[in-house]
Kinemage of the C-alpha trace (Angstrom):
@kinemage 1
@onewidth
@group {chain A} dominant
@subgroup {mainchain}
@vectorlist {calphas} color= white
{ca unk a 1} P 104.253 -3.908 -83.296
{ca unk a 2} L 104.985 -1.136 -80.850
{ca unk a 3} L 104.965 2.610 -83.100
{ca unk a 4} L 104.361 6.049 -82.126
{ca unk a 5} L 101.584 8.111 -83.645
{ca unk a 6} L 101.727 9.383 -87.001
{ca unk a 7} L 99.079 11.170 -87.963
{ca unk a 8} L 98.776 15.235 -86.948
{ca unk a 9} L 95.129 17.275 -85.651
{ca unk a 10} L 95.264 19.127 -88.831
{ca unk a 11} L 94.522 15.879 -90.644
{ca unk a 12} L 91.475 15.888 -89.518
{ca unk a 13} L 89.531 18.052 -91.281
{ca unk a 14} L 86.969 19.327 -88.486
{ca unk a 15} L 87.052 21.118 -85.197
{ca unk a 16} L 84.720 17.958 -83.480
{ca unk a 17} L 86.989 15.336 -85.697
{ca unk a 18} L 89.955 17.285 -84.575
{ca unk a 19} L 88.427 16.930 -80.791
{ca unk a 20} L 88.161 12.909 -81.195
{ca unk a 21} L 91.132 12.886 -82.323
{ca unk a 22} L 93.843 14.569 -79.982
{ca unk a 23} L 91.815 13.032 -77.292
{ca unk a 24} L 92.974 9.762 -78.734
{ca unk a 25} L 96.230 10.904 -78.712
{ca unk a 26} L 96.248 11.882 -74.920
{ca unk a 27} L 95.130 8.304 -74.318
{ca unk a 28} L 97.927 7.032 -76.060
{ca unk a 29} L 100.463 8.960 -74.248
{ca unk a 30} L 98.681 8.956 -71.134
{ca unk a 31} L 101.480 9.065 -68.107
{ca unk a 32} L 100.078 6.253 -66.163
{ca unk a 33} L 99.939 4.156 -69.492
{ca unk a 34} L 98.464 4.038 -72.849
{ca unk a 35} L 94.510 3.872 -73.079
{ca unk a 36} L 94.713 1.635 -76.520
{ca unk a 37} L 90.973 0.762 -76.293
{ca unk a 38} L 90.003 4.437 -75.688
{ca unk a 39} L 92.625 6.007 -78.100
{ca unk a 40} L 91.229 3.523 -80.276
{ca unk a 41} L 87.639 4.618 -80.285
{ca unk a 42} L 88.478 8.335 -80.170
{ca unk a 43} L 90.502 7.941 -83.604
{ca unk a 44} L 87.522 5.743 -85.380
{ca unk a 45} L 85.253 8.661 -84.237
{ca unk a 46} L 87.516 11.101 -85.437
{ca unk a 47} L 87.846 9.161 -89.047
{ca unk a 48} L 83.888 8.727 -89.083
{ca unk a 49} L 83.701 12.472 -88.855
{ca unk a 50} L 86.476 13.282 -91.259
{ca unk a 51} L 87.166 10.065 -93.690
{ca unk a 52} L 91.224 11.598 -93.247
{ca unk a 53} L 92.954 8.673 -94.594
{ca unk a 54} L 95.846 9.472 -92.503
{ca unk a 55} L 94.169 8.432 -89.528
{ca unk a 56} L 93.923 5.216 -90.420
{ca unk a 57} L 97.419 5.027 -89.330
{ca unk a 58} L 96.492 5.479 -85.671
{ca unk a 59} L 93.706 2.973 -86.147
{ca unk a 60} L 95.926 -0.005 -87.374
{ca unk a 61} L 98.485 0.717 -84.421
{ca unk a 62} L 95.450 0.363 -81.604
{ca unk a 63} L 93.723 -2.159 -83.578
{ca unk a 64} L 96.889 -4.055 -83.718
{ca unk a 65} L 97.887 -4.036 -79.968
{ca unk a 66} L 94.272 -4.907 -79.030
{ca unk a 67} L 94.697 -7.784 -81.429
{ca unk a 68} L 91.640 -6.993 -83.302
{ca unk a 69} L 93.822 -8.150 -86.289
{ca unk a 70} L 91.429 -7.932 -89.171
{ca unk a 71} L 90.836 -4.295 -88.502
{ca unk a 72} L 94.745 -3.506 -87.779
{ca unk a 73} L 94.524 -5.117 -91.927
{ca unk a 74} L 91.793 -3.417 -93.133
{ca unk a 75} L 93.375 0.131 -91.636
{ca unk a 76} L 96.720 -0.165 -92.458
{ca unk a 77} L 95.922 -1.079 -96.093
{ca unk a 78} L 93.983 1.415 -96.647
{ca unk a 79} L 96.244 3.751 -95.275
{ca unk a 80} L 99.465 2.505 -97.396
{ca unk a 81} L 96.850 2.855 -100.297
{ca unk a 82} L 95.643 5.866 -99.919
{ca unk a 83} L 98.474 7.906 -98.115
{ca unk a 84} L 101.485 8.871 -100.764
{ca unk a 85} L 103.476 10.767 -98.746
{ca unk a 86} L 104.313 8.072 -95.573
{ca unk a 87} L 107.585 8.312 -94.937
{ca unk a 88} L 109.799 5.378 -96.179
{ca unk a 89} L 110.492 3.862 -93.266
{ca unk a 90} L 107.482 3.885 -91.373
{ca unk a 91} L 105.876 3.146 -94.798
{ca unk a 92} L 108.283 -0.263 -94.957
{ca unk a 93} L 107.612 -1.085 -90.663
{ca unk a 94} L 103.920 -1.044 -91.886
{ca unk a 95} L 104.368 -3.419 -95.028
{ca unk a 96} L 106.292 -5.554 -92.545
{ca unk a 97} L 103.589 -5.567 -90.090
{ca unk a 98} L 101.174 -6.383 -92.567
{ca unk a 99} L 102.713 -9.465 -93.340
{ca unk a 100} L 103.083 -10.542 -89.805
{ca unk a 101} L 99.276 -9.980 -89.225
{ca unk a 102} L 98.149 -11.454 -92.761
{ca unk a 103} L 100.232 -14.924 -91.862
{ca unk a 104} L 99.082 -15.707 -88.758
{ca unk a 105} L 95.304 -14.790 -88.885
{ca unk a 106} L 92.494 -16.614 -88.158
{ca unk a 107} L 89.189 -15.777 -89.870
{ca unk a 108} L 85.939 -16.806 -88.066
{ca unk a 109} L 83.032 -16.325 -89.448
{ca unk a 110} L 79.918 -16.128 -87.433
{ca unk a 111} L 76.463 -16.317 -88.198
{ca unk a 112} L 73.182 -15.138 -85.399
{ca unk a 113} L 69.774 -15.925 -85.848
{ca unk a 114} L 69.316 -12.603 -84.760
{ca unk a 115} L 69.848 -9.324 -85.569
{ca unk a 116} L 72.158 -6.622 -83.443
{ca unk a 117} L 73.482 -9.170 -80.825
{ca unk a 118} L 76.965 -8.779 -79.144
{ca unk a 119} L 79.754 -10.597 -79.974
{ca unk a 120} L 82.418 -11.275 -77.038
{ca unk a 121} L 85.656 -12.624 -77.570
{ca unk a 122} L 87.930 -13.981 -74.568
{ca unk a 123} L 91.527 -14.950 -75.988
{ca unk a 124} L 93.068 -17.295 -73.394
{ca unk a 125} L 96.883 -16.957 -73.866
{ca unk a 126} L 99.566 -19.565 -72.175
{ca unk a 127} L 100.863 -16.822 -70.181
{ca unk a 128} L 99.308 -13.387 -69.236
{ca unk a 129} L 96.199 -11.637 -68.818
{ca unk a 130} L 93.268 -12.775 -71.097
{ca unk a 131} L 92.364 -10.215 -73.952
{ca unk a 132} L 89.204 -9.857 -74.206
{ca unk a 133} L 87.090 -7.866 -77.119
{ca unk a 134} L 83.204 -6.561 -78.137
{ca unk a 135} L 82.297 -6.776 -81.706
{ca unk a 136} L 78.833 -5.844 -83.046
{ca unk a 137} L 76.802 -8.637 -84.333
{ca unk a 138} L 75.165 -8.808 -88.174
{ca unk a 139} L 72.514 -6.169 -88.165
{ca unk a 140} L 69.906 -8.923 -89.568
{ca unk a 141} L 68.760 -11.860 -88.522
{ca unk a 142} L 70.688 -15.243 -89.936
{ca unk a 143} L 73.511 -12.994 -91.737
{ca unk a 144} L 77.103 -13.824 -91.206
{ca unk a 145} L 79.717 -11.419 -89.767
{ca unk a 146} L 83.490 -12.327 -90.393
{ca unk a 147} L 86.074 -11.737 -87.887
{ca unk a 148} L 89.834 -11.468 -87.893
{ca unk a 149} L 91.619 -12.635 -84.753
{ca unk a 150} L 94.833 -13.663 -83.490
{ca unk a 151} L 95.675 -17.303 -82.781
{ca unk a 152} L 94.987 -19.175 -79.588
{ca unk a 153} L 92.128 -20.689 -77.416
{ca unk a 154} L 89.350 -18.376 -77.610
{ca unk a 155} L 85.684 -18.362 -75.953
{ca unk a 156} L 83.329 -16.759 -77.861
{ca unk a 157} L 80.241 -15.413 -76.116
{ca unk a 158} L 76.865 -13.752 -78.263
{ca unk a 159} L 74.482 -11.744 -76.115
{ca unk a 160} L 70.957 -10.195 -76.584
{ca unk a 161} L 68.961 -8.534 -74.141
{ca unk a 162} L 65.985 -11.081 -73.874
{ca unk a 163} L 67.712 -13.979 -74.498
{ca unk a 164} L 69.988 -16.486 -73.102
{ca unk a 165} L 73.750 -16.141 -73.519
{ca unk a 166} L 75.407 -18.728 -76.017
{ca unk a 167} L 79.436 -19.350 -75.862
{ca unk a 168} L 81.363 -21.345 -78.097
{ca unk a 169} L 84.983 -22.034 -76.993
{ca unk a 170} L 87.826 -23.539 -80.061
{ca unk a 171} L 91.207 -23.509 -80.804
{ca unk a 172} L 92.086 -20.729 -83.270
{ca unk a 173} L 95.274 -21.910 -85.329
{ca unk a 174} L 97.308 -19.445 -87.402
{ca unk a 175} L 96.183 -18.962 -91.117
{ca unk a 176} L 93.291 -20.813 -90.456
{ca unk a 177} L 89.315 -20.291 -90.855
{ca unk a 178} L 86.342 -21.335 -88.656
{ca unk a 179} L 83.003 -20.972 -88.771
{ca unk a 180} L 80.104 -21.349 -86.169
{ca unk a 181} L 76.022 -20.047 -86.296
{ca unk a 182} L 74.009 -19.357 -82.846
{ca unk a 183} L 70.982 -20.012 -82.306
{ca unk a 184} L 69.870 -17.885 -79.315
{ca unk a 185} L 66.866 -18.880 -77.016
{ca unk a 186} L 64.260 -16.741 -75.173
{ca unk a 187} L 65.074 -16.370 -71.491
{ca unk a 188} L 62.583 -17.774 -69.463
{ca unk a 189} L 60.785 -14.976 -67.240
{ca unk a 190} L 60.945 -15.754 -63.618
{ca unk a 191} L 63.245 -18.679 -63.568
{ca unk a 192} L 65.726 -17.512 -61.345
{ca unk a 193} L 62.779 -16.516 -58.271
{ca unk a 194} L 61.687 -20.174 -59.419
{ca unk a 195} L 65.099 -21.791 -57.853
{ca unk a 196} L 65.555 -19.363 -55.336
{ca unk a 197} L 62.195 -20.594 -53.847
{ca unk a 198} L 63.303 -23.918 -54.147
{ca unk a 199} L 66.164 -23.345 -52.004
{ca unk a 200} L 64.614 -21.371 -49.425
{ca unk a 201} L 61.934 -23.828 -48.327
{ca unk a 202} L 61.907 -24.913 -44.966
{ca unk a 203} L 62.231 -28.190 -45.334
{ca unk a 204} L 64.345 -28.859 -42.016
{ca unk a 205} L 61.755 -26.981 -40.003
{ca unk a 206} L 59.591 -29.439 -41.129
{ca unk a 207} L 61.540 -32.629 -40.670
{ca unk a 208} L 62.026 -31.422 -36.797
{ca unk a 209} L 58.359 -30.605 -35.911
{ca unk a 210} L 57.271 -34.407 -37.721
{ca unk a 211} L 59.900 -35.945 -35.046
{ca unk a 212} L 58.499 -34.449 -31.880
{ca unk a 213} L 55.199 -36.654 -31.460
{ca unk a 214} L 57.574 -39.551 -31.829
{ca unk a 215} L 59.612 -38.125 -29.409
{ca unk a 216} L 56.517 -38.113 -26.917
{ca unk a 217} L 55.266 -41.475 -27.477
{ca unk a 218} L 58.923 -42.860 -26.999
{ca unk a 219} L 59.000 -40.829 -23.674
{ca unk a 220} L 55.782 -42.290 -22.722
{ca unk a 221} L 57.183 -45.853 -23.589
{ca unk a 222} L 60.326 -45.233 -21.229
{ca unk a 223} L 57.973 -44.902 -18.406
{ca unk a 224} L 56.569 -48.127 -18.563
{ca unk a 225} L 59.685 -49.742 -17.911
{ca unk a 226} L 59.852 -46.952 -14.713
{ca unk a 227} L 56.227 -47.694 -13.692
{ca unk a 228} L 56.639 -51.572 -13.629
{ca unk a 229} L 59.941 -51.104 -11.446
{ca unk a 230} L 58.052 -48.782 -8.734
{ca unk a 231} L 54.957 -51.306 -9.052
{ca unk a 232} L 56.975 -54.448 -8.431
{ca unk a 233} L 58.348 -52.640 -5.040
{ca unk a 234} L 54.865 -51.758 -4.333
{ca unk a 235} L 53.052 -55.040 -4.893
{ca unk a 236} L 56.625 -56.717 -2.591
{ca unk a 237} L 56.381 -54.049 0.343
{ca unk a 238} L 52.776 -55.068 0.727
{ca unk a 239} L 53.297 -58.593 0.329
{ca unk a 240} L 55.600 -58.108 3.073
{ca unk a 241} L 52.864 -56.571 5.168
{ca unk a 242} L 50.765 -59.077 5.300
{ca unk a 243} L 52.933 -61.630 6.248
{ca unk a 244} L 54.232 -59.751 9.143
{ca unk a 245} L 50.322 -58.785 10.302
{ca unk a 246} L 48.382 -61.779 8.938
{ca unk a 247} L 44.597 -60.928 9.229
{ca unk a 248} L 45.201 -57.152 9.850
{ca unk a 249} L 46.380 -57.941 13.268
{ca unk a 250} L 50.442 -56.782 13.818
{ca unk a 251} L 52.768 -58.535 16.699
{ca unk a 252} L 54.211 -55.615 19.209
{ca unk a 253} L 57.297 -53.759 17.765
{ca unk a 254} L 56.130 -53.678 14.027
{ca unk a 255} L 56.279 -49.814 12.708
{ca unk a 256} L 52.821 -50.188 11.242
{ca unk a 257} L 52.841 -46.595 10.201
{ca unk a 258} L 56.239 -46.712 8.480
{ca unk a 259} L 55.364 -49.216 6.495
{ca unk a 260} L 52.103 -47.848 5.025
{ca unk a 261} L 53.531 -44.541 4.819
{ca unk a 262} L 56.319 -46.494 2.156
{ca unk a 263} L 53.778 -48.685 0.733
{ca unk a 264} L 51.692 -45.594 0.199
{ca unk a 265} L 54.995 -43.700 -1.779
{ca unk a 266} L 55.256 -46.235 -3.856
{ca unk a 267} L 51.722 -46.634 -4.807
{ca unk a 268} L 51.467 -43.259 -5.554
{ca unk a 269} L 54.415 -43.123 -7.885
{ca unk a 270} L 53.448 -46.651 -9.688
{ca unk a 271} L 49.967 -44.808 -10.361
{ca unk a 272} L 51.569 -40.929 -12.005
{ca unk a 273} L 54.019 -42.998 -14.224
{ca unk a 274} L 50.641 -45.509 -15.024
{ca unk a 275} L 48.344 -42.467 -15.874
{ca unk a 276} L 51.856 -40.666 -17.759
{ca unk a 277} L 52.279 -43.804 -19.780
{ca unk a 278} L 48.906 -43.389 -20.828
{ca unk a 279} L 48.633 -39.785 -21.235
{ca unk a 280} L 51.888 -39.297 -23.206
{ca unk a 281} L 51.305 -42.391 -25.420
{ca unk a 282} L 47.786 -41.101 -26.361
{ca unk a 283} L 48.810 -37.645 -26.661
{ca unk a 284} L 52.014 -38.497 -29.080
{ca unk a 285} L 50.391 -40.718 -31.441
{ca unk a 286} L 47.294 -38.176 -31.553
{ca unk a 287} L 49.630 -35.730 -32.507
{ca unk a 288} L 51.498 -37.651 -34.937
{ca unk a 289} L 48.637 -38.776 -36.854
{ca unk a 290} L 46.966 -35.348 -36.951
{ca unk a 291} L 50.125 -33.782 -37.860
{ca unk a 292} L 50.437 -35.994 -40.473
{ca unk a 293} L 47.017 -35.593 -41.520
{ca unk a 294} L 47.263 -31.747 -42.005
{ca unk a 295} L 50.847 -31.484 -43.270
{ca unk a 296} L 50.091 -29.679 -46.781
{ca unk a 297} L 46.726 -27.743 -45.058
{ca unk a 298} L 48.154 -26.362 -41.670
{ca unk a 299} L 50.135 -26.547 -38.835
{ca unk a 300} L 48.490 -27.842 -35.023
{ca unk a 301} L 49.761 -27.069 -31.923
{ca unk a 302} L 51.449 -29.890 -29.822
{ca unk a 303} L 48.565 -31.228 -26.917
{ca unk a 304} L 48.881 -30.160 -23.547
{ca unk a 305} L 49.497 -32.964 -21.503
{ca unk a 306} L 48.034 -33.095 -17.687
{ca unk a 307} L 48.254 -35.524 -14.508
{ca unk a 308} L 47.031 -35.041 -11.144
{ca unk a 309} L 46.750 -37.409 -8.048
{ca unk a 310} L 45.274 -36.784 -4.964
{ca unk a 311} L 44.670 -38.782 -1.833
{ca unk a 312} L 41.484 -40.675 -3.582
{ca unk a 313} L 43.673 -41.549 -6.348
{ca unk a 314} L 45.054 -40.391 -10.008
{ca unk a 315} L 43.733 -39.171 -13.339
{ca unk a 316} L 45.548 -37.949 -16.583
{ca unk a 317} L 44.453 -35.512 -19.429
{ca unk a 318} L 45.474 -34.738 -23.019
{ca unk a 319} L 43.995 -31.527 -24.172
{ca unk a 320} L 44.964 -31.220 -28.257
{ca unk a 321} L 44.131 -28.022 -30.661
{ca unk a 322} L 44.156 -27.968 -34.277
């Protein structure tokens, strides 16, 4: 399929058409590469502007390597038609091109419930780079557009600014014809910001602050185990006391002081983990329940928590805001 360009500036007929077209040529012989999808828009400009029928040459060789095959047809026939003087053997390379394209292509017609939509066409070949091409959709609603395409897996894709995308992916075989209509829907405004603010909640945040009252109450409950321990020791070391001094009255050689000063120690710890037990207990279940209470309304601040004891004894607080 690979042949040089054969049509001249002078062909076409205007200074702008004459413009398109040896730009199209440069892209074609472009040092880093040919430009076939640029050369190939350059030459249809330059045919629009001049209706040359020798350009149509140039436009079946770019059509043809960007395997838009039912153009590559359509241009070459005309050209072979139209052009008497081709030379004989590029005239016979065309004919035999011709044939090549005409056997194995497939015709797909497609059909939009909408008017001036864009057609894209992803060929996915075995091996290689996927080819991928832009075709203009019917210019009114519910017509049909036919296209001519080369064989293989191909996803095609119709897009309007407004409405969702549609793709339709099938198995192209050679000679063959398929047909498929779109129906496109309206995009739904705001959808996306409608997810994203599903993600970004903060649900952890939540799940954390609902634990911590628990977390009090169960630290309340641990000292009760603590309080009983330091309470039994109490309750023994006086016990102890009284059997050693029966009627307040102590033998010579008992450490009277010692022994109250322990008793006292242990008193005094058996009554802070006591009023704690109570405080904490109070204060975490408080919490919970008000937390609970105002999940969906606002947010209240943990209680403050408070124990003091003194030489006349011990007393707790639990000071909550909300």
């Amino acid at each position: 399929f690979v042949r040089p360009v054969i049509a001249r500036a002078d062909d076409a007929v205007t200074d702008e058409a004459r413009r398109h077209f040896r730009a199209g040529v440069a892209y074609m012989q472009d040092p880093d590469g040919e430009k076939v999808e640029e050369a190939y828009r350059e030459f249809k400009e330059a045919y629009a502007l001049s209706k040359s029928p020798k350009i149509l040459g140039n436009m079946g060789i770019c059509a043809m390597k960007l395997e838009r095959d039912g153009e590559a047809i359509d241009a070459y026939s005309s050209y072979v038609r139209e052009v008497t003087d081709i030379d004989a053997g590029e005239r016979e390379q065309i004919l035999r091109d011709l044939q090549t394209l005409t056997v194995g292509i497939v015709r797909v017609r497609i059909t939009v419930d909408q008017a001036d939509a864009q057609i894209g066409d992803v060929r996915v070949p075995n091996r290689g780079e996927r080819v991928t091409n832009m075709y203009a959709g019917p210019a009114t609603a519910g017509a049909t557009s036919e296209l001519g395409m080369r064989p293989g897996h191909h996803e095609l894709t119709v897009k309007l600014t407004g409405y969702e995308p549609q793709t339709w992916e099938f198995e192209a075989r050679a000679g063959g014809r398929d047909a498929h209509a779109f129906t496109l829907k309206k995009a739904v405004p705001g959808a996306v910001a409608a997810v994203t603010g599903v993600v970004t909640q903060p649900a952890p945040a939540e799940s954390h602050a609902s634990a911590l009252p628990w977390v009090v109450a169960g630290v309340g409950g641990a000292m009760v185990v603590t309080g009983a321990v330091t309470g039994i020791v109490a309750m023994s070391k006086m016990h102890d006391l009284e059997d050693r001094c029966p009627g307040n009255v102590c033998p010579p050689g008992i450490d009277v002081g010692s022994d109250r000063r322990g008793l006292k120690t242990f008193s005094t710890a058996t009554d802070i983990l006591l009023i704690g037990v109570g405080v904490l207990a109070a204060g975490g279940l408080t919490w919970a329940l008000l937390s609970g209470h105002h999940a969906e309304t606002a947010s209240s601040s943990p209680p403050v928590v408070s124990a003091l004891c003194t030489g006349s004894g011990c007393a707790g607080s639990v000071r909550i805001t909300f």
